[in-house]
LUMBABA-34060 format. One record per residue (C-alpha): x, y, z; residue in one letter. Coordinates in nm, 4 decimals, padded with zeros to 6 digits. Example, Ala and Ser with C-alpha at 12.3 -4.5 7.8 and 13.67 -1.06 7.14 Angstrom:
LUMBABA-34060
         c1         c2         c3   rest
    01.2300   -00.4500    00.7800      A
    01.3670   -00.1060    00.7140      S
This chain:
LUMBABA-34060
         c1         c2         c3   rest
    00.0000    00.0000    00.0000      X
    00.1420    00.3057   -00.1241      X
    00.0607    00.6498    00.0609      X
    00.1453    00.9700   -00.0672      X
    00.3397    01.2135    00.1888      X
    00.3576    01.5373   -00.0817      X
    00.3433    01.8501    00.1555      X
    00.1197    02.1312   -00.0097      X
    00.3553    02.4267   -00.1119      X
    00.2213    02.6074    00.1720      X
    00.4464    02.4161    00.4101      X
    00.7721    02.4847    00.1967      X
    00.9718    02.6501    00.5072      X
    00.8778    02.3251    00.6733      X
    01.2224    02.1823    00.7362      X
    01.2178    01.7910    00.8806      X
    01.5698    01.7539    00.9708      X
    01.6560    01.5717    01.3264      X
    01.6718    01.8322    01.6565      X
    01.8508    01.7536    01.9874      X
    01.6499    01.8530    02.2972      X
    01.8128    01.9492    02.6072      X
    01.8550    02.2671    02.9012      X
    02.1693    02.4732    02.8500      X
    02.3813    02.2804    03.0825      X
    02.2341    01.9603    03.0266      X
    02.5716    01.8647    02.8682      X
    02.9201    02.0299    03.0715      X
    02.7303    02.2428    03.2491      X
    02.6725    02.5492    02.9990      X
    02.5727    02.6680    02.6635      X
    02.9395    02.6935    02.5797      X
    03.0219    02.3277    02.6595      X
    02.7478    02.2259    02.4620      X
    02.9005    02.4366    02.1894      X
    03.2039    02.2273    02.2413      X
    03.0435    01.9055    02.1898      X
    02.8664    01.9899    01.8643      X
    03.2691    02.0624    01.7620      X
    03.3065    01.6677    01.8157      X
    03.3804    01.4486    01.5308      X
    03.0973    01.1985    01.5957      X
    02.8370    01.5054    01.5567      X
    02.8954    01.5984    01.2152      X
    02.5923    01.5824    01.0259      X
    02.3884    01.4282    01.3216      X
    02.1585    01.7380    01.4009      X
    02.0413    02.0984    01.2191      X
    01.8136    02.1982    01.5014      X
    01.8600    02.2608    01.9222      X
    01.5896    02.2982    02.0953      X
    01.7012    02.4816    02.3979      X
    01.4498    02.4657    02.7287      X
    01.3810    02.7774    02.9001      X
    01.5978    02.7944    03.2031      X
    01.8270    02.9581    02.8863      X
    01.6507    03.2780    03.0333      X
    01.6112    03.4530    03.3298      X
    01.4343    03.1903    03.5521      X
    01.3112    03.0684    03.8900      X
    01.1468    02.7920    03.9210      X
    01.0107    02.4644    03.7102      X
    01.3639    02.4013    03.5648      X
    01.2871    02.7024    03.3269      X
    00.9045    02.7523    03.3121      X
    00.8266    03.0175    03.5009      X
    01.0188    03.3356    03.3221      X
    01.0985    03.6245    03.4679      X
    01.2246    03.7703    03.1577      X
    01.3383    03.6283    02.8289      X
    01.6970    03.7736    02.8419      X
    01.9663    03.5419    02.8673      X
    02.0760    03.3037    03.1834      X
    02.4071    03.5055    03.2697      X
    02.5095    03.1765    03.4510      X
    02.4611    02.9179    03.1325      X
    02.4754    03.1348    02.8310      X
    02.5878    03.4305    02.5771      X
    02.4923    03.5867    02.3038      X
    02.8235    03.4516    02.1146      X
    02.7729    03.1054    02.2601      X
    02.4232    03.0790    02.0238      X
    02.6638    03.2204    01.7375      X
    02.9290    02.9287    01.7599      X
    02.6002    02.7322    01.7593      X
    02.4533    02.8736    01.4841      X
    02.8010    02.7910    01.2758      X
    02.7616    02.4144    01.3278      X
    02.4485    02.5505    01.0529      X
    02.1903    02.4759    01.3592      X
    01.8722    02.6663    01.3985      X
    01.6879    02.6846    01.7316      X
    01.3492    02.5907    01.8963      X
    01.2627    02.8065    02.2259      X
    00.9883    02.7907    02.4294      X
    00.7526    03.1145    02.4751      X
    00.5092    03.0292    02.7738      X
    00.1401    03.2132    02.6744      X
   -00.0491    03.1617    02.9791      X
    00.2093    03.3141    03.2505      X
    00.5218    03.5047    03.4399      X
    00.6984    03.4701    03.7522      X
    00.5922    03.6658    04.0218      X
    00.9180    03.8150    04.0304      X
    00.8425    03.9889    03.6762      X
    00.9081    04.3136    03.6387      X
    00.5524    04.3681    03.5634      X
    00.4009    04.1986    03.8945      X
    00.6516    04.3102    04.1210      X
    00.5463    04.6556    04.0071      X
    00.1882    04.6043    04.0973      X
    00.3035    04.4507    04.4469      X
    00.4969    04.8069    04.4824      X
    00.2249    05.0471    04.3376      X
   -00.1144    04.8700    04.3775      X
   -00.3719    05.0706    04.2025      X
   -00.1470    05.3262    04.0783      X
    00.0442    05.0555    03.8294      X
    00.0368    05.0574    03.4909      X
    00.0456    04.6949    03.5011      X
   -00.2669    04.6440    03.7105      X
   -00.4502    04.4300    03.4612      X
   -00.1539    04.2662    03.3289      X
   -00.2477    03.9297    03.5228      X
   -00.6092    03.8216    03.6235      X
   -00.7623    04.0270    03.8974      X
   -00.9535    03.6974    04.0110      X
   -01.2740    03.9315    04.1688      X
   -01.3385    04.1162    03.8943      X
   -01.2965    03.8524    03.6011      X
   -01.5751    03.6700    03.8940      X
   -01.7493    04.0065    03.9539      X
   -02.1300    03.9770    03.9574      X
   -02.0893    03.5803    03.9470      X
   -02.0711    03.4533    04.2830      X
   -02.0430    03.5266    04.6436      X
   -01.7607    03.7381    04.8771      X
   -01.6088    03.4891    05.1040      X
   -01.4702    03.6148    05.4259      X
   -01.1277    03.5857    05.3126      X
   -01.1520    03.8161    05.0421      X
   -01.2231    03.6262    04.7335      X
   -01.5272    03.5313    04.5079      X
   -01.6257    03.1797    04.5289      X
   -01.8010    03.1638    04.2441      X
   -02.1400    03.0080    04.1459      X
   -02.1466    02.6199    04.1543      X
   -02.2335    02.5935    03.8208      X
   -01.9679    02.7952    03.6548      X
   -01.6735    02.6250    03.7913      X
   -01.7938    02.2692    03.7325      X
   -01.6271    02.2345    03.4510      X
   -01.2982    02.3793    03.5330      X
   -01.0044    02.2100    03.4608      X
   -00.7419    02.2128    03.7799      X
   -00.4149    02.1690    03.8187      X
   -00.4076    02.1783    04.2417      X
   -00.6787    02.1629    04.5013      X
   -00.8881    02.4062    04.5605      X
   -00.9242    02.7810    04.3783      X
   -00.6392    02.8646    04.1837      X
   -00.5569    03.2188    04.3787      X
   -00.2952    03.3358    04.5218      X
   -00.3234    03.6282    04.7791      X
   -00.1368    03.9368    04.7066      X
   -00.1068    04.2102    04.9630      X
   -00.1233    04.5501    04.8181      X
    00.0736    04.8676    04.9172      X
   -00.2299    04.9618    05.1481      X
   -00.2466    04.6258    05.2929      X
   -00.5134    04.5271    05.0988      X
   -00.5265    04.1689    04.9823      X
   -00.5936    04.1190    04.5962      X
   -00.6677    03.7681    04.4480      X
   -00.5092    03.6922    04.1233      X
   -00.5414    03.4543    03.8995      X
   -00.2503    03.1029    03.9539      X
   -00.3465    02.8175    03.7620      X
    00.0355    02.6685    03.8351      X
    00.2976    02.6828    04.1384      X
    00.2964    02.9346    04.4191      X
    00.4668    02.9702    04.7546      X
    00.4406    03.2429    05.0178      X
    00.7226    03.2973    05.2083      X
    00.7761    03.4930    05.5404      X
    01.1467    03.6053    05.6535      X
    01.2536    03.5180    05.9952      X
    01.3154    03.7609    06.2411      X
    01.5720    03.8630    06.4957      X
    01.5092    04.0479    06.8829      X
    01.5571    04.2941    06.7302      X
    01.3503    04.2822    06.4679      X
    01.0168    04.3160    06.7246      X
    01.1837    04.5774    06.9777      X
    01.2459    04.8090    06.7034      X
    00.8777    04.7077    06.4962      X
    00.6590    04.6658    06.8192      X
    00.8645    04.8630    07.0786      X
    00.8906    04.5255    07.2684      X
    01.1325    04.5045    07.5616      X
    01.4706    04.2579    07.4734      X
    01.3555    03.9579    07.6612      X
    00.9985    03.9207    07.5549      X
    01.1208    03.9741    07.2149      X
    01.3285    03.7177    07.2044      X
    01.0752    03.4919    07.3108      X
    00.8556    03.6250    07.0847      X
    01.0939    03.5845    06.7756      X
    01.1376    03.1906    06.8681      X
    00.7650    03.1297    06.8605      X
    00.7495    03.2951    06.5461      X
    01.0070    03.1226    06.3652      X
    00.9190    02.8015    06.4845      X
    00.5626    02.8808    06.3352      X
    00.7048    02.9525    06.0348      X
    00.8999    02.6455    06.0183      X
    00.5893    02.4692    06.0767      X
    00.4353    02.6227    05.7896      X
    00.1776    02.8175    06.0354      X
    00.0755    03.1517    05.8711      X
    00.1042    03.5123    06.0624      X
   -00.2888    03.5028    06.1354      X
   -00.2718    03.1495    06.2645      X
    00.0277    03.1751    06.5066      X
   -00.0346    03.1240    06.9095      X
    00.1719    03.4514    07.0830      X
    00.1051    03.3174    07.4069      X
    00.1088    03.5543    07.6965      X
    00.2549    03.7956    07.4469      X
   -00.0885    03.8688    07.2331      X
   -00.1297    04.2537    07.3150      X
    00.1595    04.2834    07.0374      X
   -00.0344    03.9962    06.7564      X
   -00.1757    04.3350    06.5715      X
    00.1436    04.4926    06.4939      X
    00.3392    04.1919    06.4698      X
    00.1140    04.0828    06.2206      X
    00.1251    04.3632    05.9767      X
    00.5548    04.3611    06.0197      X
    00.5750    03.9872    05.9085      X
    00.2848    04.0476    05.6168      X
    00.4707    04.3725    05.4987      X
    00.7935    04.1544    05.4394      X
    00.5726    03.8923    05.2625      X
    00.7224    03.7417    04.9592      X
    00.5901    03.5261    04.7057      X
    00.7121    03.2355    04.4015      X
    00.4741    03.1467    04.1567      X
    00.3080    03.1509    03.8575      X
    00.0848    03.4266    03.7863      X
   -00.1759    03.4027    03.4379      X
   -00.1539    03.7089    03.2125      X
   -00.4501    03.8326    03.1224      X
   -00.4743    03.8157    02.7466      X
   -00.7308    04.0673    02.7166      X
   -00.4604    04.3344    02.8260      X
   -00.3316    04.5647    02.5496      X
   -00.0097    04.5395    02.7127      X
    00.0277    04.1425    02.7419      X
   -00.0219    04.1731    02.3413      X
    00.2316    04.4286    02.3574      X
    00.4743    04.1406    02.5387      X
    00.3707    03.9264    02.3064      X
    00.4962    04.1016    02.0319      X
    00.8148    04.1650    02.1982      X
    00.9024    03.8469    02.3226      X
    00.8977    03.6661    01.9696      X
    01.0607    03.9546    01.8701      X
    01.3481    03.8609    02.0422      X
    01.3293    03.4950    02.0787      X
    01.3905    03.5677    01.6380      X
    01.6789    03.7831    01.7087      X
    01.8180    03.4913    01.9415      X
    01.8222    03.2231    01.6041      X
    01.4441    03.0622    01.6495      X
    01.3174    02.9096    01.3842      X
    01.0474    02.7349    01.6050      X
    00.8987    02.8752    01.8968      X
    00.7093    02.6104    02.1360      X
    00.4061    02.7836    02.2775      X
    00.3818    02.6506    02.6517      X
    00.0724    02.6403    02.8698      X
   -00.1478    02.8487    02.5834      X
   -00.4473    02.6392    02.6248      X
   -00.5299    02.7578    02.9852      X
   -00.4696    03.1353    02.8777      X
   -00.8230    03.2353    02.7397      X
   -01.0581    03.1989    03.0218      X
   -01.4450    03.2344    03.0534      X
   -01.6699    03.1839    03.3162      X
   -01.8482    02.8553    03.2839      X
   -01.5831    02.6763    03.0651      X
   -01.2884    02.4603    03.1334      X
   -01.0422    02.7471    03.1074      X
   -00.8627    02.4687    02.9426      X
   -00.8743    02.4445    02.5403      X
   -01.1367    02.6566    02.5786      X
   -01.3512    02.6894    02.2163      X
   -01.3588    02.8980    02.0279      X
   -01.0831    03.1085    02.2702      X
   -00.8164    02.8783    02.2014      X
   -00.8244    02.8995    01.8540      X
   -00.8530    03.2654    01.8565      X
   -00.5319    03.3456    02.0719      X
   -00.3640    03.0708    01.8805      X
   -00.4426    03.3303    01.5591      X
   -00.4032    03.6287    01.6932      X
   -00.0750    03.4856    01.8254      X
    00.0266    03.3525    01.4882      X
   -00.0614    03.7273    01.3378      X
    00.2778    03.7633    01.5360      X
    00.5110    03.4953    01.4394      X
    00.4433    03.5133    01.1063      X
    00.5696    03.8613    01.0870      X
    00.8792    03.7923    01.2821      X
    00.9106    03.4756    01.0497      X
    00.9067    03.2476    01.3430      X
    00.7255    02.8611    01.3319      X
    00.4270    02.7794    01.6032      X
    00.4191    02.4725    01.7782      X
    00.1651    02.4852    02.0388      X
    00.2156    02.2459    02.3510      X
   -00.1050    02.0580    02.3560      X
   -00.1758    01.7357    02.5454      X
   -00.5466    01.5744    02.4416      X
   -00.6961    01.2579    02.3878      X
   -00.6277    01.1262    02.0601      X
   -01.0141    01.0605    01.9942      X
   -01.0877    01.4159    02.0702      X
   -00.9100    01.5114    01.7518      X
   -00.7355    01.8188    01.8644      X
   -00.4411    01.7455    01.6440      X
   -00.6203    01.7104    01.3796      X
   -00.7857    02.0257    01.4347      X
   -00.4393    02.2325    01.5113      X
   -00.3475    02.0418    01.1824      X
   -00.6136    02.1852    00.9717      X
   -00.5311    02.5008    01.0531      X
   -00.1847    02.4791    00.9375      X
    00.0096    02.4762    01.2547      X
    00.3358    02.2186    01.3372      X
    00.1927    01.9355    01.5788      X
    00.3934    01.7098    01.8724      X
    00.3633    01.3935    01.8607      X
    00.2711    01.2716    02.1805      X
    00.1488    00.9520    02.0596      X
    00.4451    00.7994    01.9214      X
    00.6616    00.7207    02.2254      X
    00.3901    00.5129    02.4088      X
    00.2763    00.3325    02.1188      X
    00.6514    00.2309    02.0364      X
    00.6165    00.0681    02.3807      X
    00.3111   -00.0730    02.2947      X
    00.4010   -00.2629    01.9847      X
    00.7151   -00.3864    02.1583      X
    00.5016   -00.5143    02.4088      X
    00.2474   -00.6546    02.2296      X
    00.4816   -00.7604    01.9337      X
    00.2364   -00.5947    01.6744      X
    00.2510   -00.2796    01.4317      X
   -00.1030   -00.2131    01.3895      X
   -00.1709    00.0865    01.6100      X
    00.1788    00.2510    01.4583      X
    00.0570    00.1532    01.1553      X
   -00.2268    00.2956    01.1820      X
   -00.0981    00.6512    01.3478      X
    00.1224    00.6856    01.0047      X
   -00.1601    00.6508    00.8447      X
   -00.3385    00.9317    01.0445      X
   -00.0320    01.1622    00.9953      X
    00.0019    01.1204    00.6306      X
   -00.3742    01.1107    00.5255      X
   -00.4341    01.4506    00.6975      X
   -00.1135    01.6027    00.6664      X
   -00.0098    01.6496    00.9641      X
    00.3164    01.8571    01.0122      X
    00.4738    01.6861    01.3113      X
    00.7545    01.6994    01.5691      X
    00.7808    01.3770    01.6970      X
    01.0175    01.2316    01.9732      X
    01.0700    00.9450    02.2218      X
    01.1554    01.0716    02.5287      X
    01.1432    01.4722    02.6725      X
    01.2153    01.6584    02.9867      X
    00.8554    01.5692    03.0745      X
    00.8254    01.2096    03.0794      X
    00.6377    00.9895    02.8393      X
    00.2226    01.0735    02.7629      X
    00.0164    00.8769    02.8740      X
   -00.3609    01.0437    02.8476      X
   -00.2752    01.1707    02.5169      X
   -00.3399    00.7668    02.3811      X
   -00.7068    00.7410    02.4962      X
   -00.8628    00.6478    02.1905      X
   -00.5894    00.4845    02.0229      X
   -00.5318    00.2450    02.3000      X
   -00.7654    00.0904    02.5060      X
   -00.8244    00.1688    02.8428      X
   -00.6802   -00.1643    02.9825      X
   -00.3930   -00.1228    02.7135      X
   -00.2946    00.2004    02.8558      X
   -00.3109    00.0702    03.2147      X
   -00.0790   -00.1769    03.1511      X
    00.1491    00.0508    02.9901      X
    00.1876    00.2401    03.2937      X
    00.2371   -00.0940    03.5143      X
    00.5228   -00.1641    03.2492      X
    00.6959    00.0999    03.3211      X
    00.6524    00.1760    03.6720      X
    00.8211   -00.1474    03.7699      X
    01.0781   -00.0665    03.5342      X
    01.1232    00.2193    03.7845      X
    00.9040    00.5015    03.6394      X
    00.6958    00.7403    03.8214      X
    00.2939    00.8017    03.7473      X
    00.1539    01.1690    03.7916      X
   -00.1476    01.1826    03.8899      X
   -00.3815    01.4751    03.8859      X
   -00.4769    01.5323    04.2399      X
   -00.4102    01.1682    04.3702      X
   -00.6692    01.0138    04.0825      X
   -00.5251    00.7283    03.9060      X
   -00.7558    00.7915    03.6476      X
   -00.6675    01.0920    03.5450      X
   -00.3043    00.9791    03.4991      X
   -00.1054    01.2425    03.2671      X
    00.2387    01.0478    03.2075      X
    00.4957    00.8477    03.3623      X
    00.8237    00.9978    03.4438      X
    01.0914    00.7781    03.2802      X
    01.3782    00.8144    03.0657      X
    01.3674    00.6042    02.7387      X
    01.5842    00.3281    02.8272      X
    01.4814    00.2575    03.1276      X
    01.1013    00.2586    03.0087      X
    01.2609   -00.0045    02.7469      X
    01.3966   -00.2522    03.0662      X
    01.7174   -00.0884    02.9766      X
    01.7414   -00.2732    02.6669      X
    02.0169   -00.1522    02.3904      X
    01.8312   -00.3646    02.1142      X
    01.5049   -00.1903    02.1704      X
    01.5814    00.1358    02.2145      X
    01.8319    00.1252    01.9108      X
    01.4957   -00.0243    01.7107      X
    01.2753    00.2428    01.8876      X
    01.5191    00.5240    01.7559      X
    01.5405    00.3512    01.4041      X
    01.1385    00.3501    01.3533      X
    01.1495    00.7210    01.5091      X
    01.3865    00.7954    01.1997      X
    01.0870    00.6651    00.9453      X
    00.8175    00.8048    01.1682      X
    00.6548    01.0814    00.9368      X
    00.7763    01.4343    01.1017      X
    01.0316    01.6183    01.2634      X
    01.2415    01.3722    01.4793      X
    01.3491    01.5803    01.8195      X
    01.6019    01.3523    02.0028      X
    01.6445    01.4183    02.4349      X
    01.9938    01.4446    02.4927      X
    01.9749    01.2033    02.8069      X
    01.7755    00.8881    02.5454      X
    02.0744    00.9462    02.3250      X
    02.3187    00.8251    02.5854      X
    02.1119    00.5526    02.7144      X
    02.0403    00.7322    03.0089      X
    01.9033    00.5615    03.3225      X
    01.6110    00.6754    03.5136      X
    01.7801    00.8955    03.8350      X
    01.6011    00.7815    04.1413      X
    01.9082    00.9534    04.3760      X
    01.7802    01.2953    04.1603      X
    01.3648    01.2741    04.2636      X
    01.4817    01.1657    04.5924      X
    01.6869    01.5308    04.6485      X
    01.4252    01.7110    04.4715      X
    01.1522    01.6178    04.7254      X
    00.7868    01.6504    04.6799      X
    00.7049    01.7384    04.3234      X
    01.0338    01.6469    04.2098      X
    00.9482    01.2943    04.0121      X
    01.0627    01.4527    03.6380      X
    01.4268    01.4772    03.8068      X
    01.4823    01.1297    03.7536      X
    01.4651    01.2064    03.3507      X
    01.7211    01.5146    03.3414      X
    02.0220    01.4255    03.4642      X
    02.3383    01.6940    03.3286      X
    02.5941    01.4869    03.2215      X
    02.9680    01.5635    03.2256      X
    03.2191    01.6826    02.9659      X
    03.3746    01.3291    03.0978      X
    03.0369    01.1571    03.0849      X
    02.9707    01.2560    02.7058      X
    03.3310    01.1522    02.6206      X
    03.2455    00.7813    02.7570      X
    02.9513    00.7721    02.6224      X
    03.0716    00.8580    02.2884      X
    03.2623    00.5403    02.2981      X
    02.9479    00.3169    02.3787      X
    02.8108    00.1018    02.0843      X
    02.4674    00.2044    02.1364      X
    02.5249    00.5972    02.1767      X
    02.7158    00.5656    01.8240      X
    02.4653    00.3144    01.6481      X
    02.2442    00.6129    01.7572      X
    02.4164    00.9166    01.5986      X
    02.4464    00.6985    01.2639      X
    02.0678    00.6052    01.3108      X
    02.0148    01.0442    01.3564      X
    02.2596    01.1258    01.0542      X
    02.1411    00.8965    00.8164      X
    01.7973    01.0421    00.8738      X
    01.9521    01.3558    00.7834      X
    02.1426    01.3061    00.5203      X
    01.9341    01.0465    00.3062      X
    01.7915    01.1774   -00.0075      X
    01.5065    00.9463    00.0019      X
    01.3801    01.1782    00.2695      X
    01.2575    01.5776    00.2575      X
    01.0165    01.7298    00.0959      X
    00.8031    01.5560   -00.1917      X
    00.9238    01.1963   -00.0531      X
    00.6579    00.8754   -00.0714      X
    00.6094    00.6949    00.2067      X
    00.4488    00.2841    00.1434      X
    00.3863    00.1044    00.4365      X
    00.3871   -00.2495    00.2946      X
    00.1440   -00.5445    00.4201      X
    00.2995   -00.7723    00.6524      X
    00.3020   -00.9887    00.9602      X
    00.1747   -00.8301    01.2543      X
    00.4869   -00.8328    01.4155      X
    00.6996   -00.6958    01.1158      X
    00.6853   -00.3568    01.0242      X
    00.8235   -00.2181    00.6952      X
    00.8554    00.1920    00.5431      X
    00.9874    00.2415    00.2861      X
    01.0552    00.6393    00.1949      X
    01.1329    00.7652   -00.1903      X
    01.2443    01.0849   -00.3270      X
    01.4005    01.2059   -00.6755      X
    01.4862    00.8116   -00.7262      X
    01.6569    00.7867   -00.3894      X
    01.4680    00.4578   -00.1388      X
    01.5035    00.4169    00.1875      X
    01.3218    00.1097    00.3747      X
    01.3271    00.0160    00.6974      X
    01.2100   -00.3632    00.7764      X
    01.1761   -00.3774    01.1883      X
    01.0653   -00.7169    01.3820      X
    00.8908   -00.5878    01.6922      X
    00.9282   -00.8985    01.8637      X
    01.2957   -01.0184    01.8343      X
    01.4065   -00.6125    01.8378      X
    01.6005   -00.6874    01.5120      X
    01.5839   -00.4272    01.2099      X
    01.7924   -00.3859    00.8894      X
    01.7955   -00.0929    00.6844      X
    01.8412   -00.0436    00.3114      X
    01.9060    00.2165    00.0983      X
    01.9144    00.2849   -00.3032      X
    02.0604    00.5330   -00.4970      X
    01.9223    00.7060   -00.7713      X
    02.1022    00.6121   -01.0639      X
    02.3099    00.8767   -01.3113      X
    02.2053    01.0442   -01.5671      X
């Protein structure tokens, strides 16, 4: 069966060659290191994209996703570190996150110091008036809205997703957090309280130990027992709240002139940086409406995504919007439609799958899918995320998927859960290999089929050198740390070793010939021929050049031929 995988002229500037994914210092430490290893020998003609993960800029928490500004990390990169880059001929993929800033923003931390008066008041979500009219005042300040409103919203933690801010008046203002926040109080001294509350030395000091202990207990101000000492609670009180800080995740609000304004500027300069592709990050919770999900919202998804793209296209940058959904709710196909690049989040669990189940229909059938609507794809096998899960509802069976996860948890994987429901399970945190049972075989077939996977193959820099899932790494990182154990920075001494291991090369020849192969690019033919269920065979053509790939998904073996077109 012969399918035809002719991109429409539209998609010219679509460019298909491999892309390594890692953070700055994933590999050495720095930008410049990694620099130093595109230099090497064995990575000539191996990759002509980097995607780069955001703790490139100025950064605080997430490993990168929650920006305080999109200039460069001062401790992992330069300017002239992306130009020795960009003279290995790579182009770059950033990541622009739509739906919010850190709280230490220039933007918030000017509304935390002006209130009111700031010109960035309605920069973020002002959670009471986006609810105004809509629900009730709670004692604590905020609007619990109506019952029926919120039913359908889409969480991401328990309960409202606020975060009190205290304003310059000491009013408190709830904003908008779909994502992280902490609120942090500073300890105090003696001294502290007798100069704040006019407290004699000895009762202040007794004072200042009940506090911090509170504090180390995670007690707020309001909640704190001051003992025999409560004639000072008042002005205590308003010392430790005027020092409050936060960390977080505020949502912009996207129907401020000036996020638009951001907008604009931020692709602006993610274009003067080298991008090519610019990943857009959290956009589906940005446009929010009372009574919807505030997640893919409809038509406000779609709408941003435009009005977005109105952007891009004039600073000649590519959109790939970050979307996990159900495969049978078609939101691919949708995003494809309207001619936007795609992930594929479906490829790395049904690679498992077949493997598993020694059978190449649901792969099969994906390609199909891909080529029959045209679907511009990145695709991948591992990321700095972990491996979808929820994303194959539709193409796998519930009971398929579930065992799936079993597989890889006791290979030593980690399930997310949304809110502690097992049925809402997002991904497992694993790297590749270890997903594989730390198999060299199958992960050198899983990165061979990626190679004749229809779309853009991005590669994680840990997969590439067999890395192992880091159990030591979640362990440090404490609660909420589980996607350590797939990011582990490897050495300028690592890399060298691994460069000499049979299954990192096999790898980089696997990558390069995937580059290099004329049988691939633009105008190629892809057949997928009939065969046993356990066999699967591609076979790409282009300007007389064939590639073909023949892959036994049960014994892990796979042999790859090539023809060349013959002279004129």
């Amino acid at each position: 069966m012969s399918i035809s995988n002719k991109w429409d002229p539209l998609d010219e500037r679509y460019d298909d060659s491999p892309m390594l994914n890692a953070y700055p210092d994933s590999i050495g430490g720095s930008l410049k290191a990694m620099a130093e290893f595109f230099s090497k020998p064995e990575l000539d003609g191996v990759f002509k994209c980097l995607y780069i993960l955001p703790s490139l800029f100025n950064t605080d928490l997430d490993r990168g996703f929650s920006v305080i500004d999109y200039e460069l990390n001062e401790m992992l990169a330069s300017s002239a570190d992306l130009e020795k880059l960009k003279e290995f001929g790579l182009s770059f993929k950033f990541d622009f996150i739509l739906n919010h800033a850190s709280v230490l923003s220039k933007q918030f931390q000017d509304i935390i110091k002006n209130g009111e008066n700031s010109k960035y008041k309605d920069f973020f979500i002002n959670w009471n008036k986006f609810w105004d009219g809509k629900g009730e005042l709670t004692t604590d300040g905020y609007i619990q809205p109506n019952e029926v409103l919120i039913r359908e919203m889409h969480l991401r933690k328990p309960g409202l997703p606020i975060l009190m801010v205290r304003m310059p008046d000491g009013t408190e203002i709830p904003y908008w957090n779909t994502f992280y926040q902490e609120v942090r109080y500073r300890k105090v001294s003696p001294e502290d309280l007798v100069i704040a509350a006019g407290m004699q030395y000895s009762a202040a000091a007794f004072l200042a130990c009940i506090i911090n202990e509170s504090l180390d207990a995670k007690i707020m101000p309001k909640n704190m027992d001051f003992g025999k000492l409560d004639q000072y609670r008042d002005i205590v009180i308003e010392f430790l709240e005027t020092g409050r800080r936060y960390l977080g995740q505020m949502d912009l609000n996207i129907n401020s002139p000036l996020v638009w304004d951001f907008y604009d500027e931020t692709l602006g300069k993610l274009k003067g940086y080298g991008a090519e592709i610019v990943r857009l990050d959290a956009f589906a919770y940005a446009p929010k409406e009372p009574g919807k999900k505030n997640f893919l919202n409809d038509p406000g998804t779609f709408e941003l995504l435009e009005k977005v793209r109105s952007l891009s296209d004039r600073h000649g940058v590519e959109l790939l919007p970050e979307i996990h959904s159900r495969y049978e709710e078609g939101v691919h196909d949708r995003l494809s439609e309207k001619g936007y690049l795609t992930y594929d989040f479906f490829l790395p669990g049904l690679i498992i799958d077949a493997f598993e189940r020694s059978t190449n229909e649901k792969l099969v059938k994906w390609i199909k899918d891909i080529v029959k609507n045209k679907i511009r794809t990145v695709n991948m096998l591992g990321c700095h995320d972990g491996i979808p899960l929820l994303d194959l509802k539709g193409l796998l069976s519930e009971e398929q998927i579930e065992h799936l996860v079993e597989i890889v948890v006791n290979r030593g994987g980690h399930v997310k859960n949304l809110h502690g429901r097992k049925n809402l399970y997002y991904q497992v945190n694993s790297t590749y290999f270890s997903a594989l049972g730390e198999d060299a075989d199958r992960l050198l077939l899983a990165r061979a089929i990626q190679m004749f996977i229809p779309g853009k193959p991005q590669i994680w820099y840990l997969d590439l050198f067999a890395g192992r899932n880091n159990h030591e790494a979640v362990e440090k990182a404490g609660s909420g740390g589980h996607k350590e154990i797939n990011r582990t920075n490897l050495t300028v001494e690592q890399v060298e070793e691994g460069l000499k291991n049979e299954v990192v090369t096999k790898q980089l020849d696997l990558i390069r010939f995937r580059n290099t192969c004329q049988a691939f690019g633009h105008g190629a033919r892809l057949t997928v021929f009939d065969s046993e269920q356990n066999i699967l065979k591609l076979q790409w053509e282009n300007n007389g050049w064939k590639a073909t790939l023949e892959a036994d998904l049960k014994t892990y073996r796979y042999n790859i031929v090539t023809e060349a077109a013959e002279a004129d």
